[in-house]
C-alpha positions as CSV (number, residue, x, y, z in Angstrom):
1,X,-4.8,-12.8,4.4
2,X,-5.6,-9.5,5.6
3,X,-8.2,-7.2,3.8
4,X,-9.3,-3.7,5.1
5,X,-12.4,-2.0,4.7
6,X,-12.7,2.2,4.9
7,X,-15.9,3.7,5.7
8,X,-16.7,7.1,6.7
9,X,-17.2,8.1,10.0
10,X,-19.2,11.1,11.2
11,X,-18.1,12.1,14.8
12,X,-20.2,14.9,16.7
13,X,-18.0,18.5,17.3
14,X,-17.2,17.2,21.0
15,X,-16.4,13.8,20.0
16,X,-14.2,15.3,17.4
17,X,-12.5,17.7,19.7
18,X,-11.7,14.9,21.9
19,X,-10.5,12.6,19.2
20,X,-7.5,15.6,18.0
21,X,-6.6,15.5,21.6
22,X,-6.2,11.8,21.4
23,X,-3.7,12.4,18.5
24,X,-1.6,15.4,19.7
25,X,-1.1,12.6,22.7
26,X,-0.3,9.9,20.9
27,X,2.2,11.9,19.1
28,X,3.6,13.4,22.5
29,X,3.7,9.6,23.6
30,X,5.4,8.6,19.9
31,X,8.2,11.3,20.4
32,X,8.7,10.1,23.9
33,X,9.2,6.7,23.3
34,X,11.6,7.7,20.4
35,X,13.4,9.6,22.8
36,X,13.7,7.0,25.5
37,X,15.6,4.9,22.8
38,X,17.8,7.4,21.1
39,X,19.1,8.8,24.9
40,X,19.2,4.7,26.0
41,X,21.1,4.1,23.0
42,X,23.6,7.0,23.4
43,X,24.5,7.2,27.0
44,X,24.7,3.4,27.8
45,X,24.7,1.6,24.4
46,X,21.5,-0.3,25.4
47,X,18.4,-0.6,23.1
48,X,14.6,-0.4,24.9
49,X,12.1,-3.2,23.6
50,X,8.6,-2.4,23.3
51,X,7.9,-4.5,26.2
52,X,10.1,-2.4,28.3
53,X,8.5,1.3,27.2
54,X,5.3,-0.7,27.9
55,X,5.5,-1.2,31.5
56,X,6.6,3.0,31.4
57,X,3.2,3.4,30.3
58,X,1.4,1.3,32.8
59,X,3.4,3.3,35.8
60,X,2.5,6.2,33.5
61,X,-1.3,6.1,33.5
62,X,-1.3,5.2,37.3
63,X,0.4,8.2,37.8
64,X,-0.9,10.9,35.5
65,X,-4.7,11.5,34.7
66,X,-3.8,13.0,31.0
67,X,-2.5,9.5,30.4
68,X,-5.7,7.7,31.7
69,X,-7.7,9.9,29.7
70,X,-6.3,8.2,26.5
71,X,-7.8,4.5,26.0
72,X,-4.8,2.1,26.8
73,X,-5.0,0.2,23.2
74,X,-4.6,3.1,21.5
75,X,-1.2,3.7,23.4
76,X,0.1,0.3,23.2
77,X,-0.3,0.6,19.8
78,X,1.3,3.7,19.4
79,X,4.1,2.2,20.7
80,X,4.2,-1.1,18.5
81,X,4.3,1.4,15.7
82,X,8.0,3.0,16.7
83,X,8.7,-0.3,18.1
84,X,8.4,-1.4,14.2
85,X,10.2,1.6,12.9
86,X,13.8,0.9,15.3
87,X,12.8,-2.5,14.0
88,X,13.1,-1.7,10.2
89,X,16.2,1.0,10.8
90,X,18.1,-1.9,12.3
91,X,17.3,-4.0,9.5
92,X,18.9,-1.7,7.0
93,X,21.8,-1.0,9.4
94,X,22.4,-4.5,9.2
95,X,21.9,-4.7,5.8
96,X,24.6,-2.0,4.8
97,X,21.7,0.5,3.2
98,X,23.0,4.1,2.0
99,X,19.7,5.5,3.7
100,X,19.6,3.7,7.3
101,X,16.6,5.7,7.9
102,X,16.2,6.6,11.5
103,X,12.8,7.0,13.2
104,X,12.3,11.1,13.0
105,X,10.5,13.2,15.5
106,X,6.5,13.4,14.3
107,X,5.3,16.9,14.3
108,X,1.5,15.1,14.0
109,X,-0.1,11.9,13.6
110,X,-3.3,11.4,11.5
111,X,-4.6,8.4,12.6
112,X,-4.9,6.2,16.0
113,X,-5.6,2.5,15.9
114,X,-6.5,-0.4,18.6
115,X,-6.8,-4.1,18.2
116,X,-10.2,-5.8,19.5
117,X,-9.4,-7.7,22.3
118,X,-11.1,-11.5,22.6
119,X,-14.0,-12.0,25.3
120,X,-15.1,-15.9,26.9
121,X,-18.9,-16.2,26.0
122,X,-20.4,-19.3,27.0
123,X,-22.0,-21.3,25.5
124,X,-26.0,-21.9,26.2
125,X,-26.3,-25.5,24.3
126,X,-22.9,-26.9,25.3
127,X,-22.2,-25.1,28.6
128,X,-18.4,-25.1,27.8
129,X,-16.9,-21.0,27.4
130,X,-15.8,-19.3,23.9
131,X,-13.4,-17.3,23.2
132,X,-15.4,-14.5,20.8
133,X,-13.8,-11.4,19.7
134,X,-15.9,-8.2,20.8
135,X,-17.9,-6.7,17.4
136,X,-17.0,-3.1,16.7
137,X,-20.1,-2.3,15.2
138,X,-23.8,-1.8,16.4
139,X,-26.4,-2.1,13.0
140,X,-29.2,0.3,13.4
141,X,-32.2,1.1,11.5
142,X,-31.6,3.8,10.1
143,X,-28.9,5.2,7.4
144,X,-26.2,5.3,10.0
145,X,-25.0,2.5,12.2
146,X,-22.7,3.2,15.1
147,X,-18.8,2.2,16.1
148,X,-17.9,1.5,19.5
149,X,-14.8,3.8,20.0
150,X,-13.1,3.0,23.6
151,X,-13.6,6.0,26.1
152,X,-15.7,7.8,23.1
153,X,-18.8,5.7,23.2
154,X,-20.4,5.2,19.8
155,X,-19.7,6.9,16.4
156,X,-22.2,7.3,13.3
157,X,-20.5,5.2,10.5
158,X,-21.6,4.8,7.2
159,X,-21.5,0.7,6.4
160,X,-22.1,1.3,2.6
161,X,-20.4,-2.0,1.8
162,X,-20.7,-5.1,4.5
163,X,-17.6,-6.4,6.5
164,X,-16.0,-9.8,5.6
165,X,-14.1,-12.3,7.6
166,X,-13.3,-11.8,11.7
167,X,-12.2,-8.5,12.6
168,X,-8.9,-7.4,14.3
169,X,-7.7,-4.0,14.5
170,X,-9.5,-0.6,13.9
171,X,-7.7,2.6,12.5
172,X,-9.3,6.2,12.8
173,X,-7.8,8.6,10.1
174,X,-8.2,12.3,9.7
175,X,-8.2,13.7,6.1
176,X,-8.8,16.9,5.0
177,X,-12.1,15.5,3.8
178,X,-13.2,14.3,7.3
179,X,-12.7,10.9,9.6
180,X,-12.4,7.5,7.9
181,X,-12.4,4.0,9.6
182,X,-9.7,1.7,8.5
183,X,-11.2,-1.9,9.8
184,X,-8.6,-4.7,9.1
185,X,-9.9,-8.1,9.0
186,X,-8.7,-11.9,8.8
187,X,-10.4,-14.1,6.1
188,X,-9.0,-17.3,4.4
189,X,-7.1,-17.1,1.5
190,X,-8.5,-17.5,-1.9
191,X,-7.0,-20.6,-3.8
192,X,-4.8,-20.1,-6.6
193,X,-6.2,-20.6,-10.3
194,X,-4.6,-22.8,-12.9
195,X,-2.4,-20.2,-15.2
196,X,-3.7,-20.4,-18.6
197,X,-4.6,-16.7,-19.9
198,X,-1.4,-14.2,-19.4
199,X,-1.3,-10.7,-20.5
200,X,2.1,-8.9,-19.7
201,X,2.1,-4.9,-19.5
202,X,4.5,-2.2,-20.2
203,X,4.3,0.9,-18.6
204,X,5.1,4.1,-19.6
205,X,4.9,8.0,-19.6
206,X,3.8,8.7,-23.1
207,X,1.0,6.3,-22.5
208,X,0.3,4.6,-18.6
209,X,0.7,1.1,-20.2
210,X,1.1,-1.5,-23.6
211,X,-0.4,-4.7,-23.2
212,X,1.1,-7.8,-25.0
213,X,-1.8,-8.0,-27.5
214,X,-1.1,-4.1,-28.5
215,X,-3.4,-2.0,-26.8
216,X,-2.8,1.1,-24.9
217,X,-4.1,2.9,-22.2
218,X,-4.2,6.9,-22.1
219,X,-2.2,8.3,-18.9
220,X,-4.6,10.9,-17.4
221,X,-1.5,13.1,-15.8
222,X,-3.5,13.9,-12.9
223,X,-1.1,16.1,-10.7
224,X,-0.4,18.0,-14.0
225,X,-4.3,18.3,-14.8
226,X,-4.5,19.9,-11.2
227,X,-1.3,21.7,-10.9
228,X,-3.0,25.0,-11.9
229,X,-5.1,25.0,-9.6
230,X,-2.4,23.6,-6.8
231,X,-0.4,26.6,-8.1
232,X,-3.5,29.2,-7.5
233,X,-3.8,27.8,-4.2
234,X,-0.7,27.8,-3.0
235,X,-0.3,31.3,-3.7
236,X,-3.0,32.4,-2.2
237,X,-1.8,30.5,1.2
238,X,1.3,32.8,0.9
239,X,-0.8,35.8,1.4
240,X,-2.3,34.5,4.2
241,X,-0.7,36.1,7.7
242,X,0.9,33.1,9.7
243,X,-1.8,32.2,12.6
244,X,-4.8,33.5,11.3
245,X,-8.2,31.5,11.0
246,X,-8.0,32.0,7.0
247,X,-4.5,31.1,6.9
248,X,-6.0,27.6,8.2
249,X,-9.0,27.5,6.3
250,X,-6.7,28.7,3.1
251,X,-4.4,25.6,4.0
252,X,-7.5,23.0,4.3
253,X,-8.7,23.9,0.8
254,X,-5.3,23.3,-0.5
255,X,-5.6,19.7,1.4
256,X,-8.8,19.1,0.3
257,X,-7.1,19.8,-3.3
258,X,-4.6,17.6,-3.2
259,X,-6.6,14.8,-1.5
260,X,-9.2,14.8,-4.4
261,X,-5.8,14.6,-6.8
262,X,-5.0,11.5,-5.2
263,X,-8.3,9.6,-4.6
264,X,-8.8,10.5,-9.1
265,X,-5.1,8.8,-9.3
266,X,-6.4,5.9,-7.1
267,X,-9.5,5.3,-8.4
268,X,-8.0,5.5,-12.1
269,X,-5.4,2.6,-10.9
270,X,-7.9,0.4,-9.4
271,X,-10.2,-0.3,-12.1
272,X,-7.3,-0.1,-14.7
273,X,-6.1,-3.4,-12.3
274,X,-9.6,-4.9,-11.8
275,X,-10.0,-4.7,-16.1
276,X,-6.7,-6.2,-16.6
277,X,-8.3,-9.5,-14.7
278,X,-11.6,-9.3,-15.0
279,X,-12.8,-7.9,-17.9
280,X,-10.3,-9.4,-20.2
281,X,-10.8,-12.3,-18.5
282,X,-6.3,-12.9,-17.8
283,X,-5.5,-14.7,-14.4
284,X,-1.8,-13.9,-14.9
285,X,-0.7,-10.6,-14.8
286,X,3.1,-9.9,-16.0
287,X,5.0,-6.6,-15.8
288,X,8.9,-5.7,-14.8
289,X,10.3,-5.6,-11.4
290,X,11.2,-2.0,-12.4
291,X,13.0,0.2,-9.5
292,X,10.7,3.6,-9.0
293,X,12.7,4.3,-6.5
294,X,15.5,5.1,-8.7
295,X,13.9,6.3,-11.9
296,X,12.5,9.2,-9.8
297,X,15.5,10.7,-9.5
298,X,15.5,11.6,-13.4
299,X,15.3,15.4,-13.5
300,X,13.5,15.1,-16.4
301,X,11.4,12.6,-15.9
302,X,10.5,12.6,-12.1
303,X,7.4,14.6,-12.1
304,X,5.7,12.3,-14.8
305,X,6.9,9.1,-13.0
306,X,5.3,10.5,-9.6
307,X,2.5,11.3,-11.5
308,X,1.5,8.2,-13.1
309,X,2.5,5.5,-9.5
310,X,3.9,2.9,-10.6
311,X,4.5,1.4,-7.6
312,X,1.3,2.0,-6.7
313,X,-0.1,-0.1,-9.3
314,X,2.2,-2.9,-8.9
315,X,1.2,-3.0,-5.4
316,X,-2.3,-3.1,-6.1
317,X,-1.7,-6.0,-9.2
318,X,-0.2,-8.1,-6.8
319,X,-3.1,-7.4,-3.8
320,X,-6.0,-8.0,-6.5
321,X,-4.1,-11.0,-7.5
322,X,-3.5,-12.5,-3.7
323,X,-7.6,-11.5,-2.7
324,X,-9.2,-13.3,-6.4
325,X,-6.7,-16.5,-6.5
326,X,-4.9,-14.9,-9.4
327,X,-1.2,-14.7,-10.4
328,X,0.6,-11.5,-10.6
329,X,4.3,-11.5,-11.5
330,X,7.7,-9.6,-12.4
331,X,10.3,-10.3,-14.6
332,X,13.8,-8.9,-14.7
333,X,13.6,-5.4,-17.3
334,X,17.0,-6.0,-18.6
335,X,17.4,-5.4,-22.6
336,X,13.2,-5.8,-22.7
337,X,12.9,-2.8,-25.0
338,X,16.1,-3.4,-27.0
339,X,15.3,-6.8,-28.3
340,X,13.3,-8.0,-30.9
341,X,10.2,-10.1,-30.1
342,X,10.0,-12.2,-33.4
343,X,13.5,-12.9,-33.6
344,X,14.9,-12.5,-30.1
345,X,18.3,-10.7,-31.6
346,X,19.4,-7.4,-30.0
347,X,19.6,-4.1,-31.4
348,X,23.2,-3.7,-32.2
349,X,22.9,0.5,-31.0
350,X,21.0,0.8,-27.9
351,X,17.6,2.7,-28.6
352,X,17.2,5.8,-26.7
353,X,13.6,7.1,-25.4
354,X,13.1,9.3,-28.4
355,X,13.2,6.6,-30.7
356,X,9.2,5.4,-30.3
357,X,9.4,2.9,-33.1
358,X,11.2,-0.5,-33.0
359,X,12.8,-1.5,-36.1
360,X,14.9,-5.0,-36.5
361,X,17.6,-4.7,-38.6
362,X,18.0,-8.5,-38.9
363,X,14.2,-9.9,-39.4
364,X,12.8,-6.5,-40.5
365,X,9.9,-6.5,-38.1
366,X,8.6,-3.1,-37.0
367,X,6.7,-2.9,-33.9
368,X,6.1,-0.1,-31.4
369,X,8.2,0.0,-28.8
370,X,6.1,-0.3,-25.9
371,X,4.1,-3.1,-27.5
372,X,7.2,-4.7,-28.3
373,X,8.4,-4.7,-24.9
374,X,5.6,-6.1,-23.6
375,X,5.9,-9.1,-25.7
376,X,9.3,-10.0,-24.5
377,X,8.4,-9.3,-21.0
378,X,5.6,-12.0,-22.1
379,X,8.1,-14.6,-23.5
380,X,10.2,-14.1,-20.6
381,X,8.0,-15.4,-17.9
382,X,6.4,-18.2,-20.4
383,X,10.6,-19.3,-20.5
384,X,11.0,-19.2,-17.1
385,X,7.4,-20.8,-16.5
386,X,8.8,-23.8,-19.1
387,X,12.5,-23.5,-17.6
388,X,14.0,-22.3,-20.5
389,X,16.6,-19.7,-21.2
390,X,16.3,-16.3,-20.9
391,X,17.7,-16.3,-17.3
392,X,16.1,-14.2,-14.6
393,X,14.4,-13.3,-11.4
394,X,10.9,-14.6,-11.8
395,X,8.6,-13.5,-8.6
396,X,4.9,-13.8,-7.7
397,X,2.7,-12.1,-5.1
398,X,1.2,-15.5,-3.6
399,X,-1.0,-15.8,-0.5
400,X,1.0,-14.3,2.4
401,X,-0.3,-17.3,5.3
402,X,0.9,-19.9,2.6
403,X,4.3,-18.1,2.6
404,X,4.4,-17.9,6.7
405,X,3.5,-21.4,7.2
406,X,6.6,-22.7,4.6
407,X,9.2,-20.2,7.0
408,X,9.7,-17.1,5.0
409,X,10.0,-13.9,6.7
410,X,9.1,-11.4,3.9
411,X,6.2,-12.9,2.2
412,X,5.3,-10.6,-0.1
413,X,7.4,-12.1,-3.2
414,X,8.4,-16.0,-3.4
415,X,10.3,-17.5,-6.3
416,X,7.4,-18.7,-8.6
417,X,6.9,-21.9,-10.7
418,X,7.8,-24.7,-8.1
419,X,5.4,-27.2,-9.1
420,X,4.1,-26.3,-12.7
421,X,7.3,-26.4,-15.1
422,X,5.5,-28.4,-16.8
423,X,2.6,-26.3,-18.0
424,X,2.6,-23.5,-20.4
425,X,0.8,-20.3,-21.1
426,X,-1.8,-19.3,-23.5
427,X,0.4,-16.3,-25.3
428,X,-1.3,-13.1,-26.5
């Protein structure tokens, strides 16, 4: 599995100067390549592979000394990334999507990335030649160590956390609050624990989620905590005259603002996801295969949905799970908040969202609805687990290599429960 690492980096002002140059060529080169296709496509009904546009570039840096001036890695990989854009737009073509999606025309790029290339070291006690991939990072003495940049020399990066596993690729973003270094590295994948502790969650606006045992978490509504002061700023920007130095120092505060919402929103989600395992010590994780996609397009309800990132935290329940052996999955979220959880009958009238209480008319229990709902969505997967009825989708976010090696192409979600039908959970 893959597993990145972001540190800081602190490049000098002429390293930094060179580095924006870098991206408003990368994004020349991105638009170039796009264009290459889209006039291919059009005038002779052709489409350009990667490999194709590739050799363009190797005729192009022979040719032109802006082009040389660029490390090569970083262009190739430019490339790969439109290459894997047409890639997903054909996809959805094929697939008959509403939204096909087609590669637009970047007005900027924020980050450049290259992959570490592989070196043959031989070997002093056997005599026989390695192959050893270069290391991207010189430890000093002192606070800051330096990363080998190609055509840059060394940058002063902040190691506050040590890498794991063999390194492959390097990223180098530009955020409002300065340079970060995305390093992406290989280790092996963490074996799966026997499921025996579940705890199933059900989110929500009113509070961010229920858990199957009845406790709830407060939803800190960070974009409206900050949309004052978004608001302030944002006016203030509109005073600014277009092209002016405080028009773009007006414009990086704003940024900065919104950056800091973010990283409070991401932080917030992470140890939320890290207490769900490891405080409460659960190795199954349960919550619905809701579509956010779709729910956002509630007028009234969009803004709270963005706000709380849903998606986000699935993504992130099913990553935690996949890197610490444990077992995230979802369960279809049909009729989960209009069934009883003692009796498993059916409201007869369909509960609307105002209704925050869920009273059964035929066993007289009277539960909350969000904890209610998470119960079923509990007694769901524990049917499916057992093979039981309640019908539906059952998915888990297992270790991607496992997934590659048995021949599926989107690894993120495979059915779950092959081999343990047999076993049963510990409800809550």
């Amino acid at each position: 599995m893959r597993l990145t690492f972001r540190y800081p980096v602190y490049p000098t002002r002429t390293q930094e100067i060179t580095l924006l140059s870098w991206l408003d060529h990368l994004c020349e080169l991105q638009n170039s390549a796009r264009h290459d296709r889209k006039v291919a496509w059009e005038t002779e009904g052709e489409r350009v592979s990667c490999n194709e546009q590739q050799k363009k570039l190797t005729v192009a840096r022979e040719k032109y000394a802006d082009f040389r001036a660029v490390p090569q890695d970083m262009q190739v990989c430019a490339l790969e990334r439109m290459d894997k854009a047409f890639d997903a737009f054909y996809r959805r073509c094929k697939k008959g999507a509403t939204k096909k999606g087609y590669p637009r025309h970047r007005k900027r790029i924020r980050s450049m990335t290259w992959k570490l290339r592989m070196y043959k070291v031989k070997n002093k006690s056997t005599g026989e030649y390695e192959r050893v991939r270069e290391n991207p990072i010189r430890e000093t003495s002192w606070k800051h160590d330096r990363l080998k940049v190609p055509k840059l020399g060394e940058v002063k990066i902040y190691m506050h956390r040590r890498l794991q596993g063999d390194p492959k690729e390097i990223s180098l973003v530009k955020k409002a609050s300065g340079w970060y270094a995305h390093i992406s590295c290989e280790i092996p994948d963490t074996p799966k624990v026997e499921p025996t502790d579940a705890i199933a969650v059900d989110v929500g606006t009113t509070h961010y989620l229920t858990t199957s045992e009845g406790e709830k978490e407060d939803n800190p509504r960070w974009y409206r905590q900050a949309e004052r002061l978004t608001r302030k700023h944002s006016k203030d920007l509109s005073r600014k005259k277009l092209g002016s130095n405080r028009r773009k120092k007006q414009q990086h505060k704003l940024a900065l603002h919104h950056e800091r919402t973010t990283n409070r929103r991401k932080d917030f989600i992470g140890k939320l996801v890290y207490k769900l395992y490891h405080h409460q010590a659960n190795n199954v994780l349960i919550a619905e295969d809701l579509s956010v996609s779709n729910m956002v397009q509630n007028q009234y309800l969009s803004k709270s949905i963005s706000d709380a990132s849903w998606g986000t935290f699935f993504k992130w329940a099913g990553d935690i799970a996949e890197r610490d052996g444990f077992h995230f999955h979802e369960v279809d979220p049909k009729n989960t908040s209009q069934t009883c959880s003692s009796c498993g009958q059916k409201s007869p009238k369909k509960l609307s969202l105002a209704i925050r209480t869920f009273d059964c008319s035929f066993c007289g229990t009277s539960l909350d609805r969000d904890h209610n709902a998470a119960r079923n969505i509990l007694y769901k997967a524990a049917a499916a687990f057992r093979g039981e009825r309640w019908v539906t989708t059952l998915n888990e976010a297992r270790n991607k290599n496992e997934a590659r090696d048995l021949g599926f192409k989107h690894a993120e979600q495979l059915f779950l429960f092959d081999d343990h039908r047999s076993q049963v959970f510990r409800l809550g």
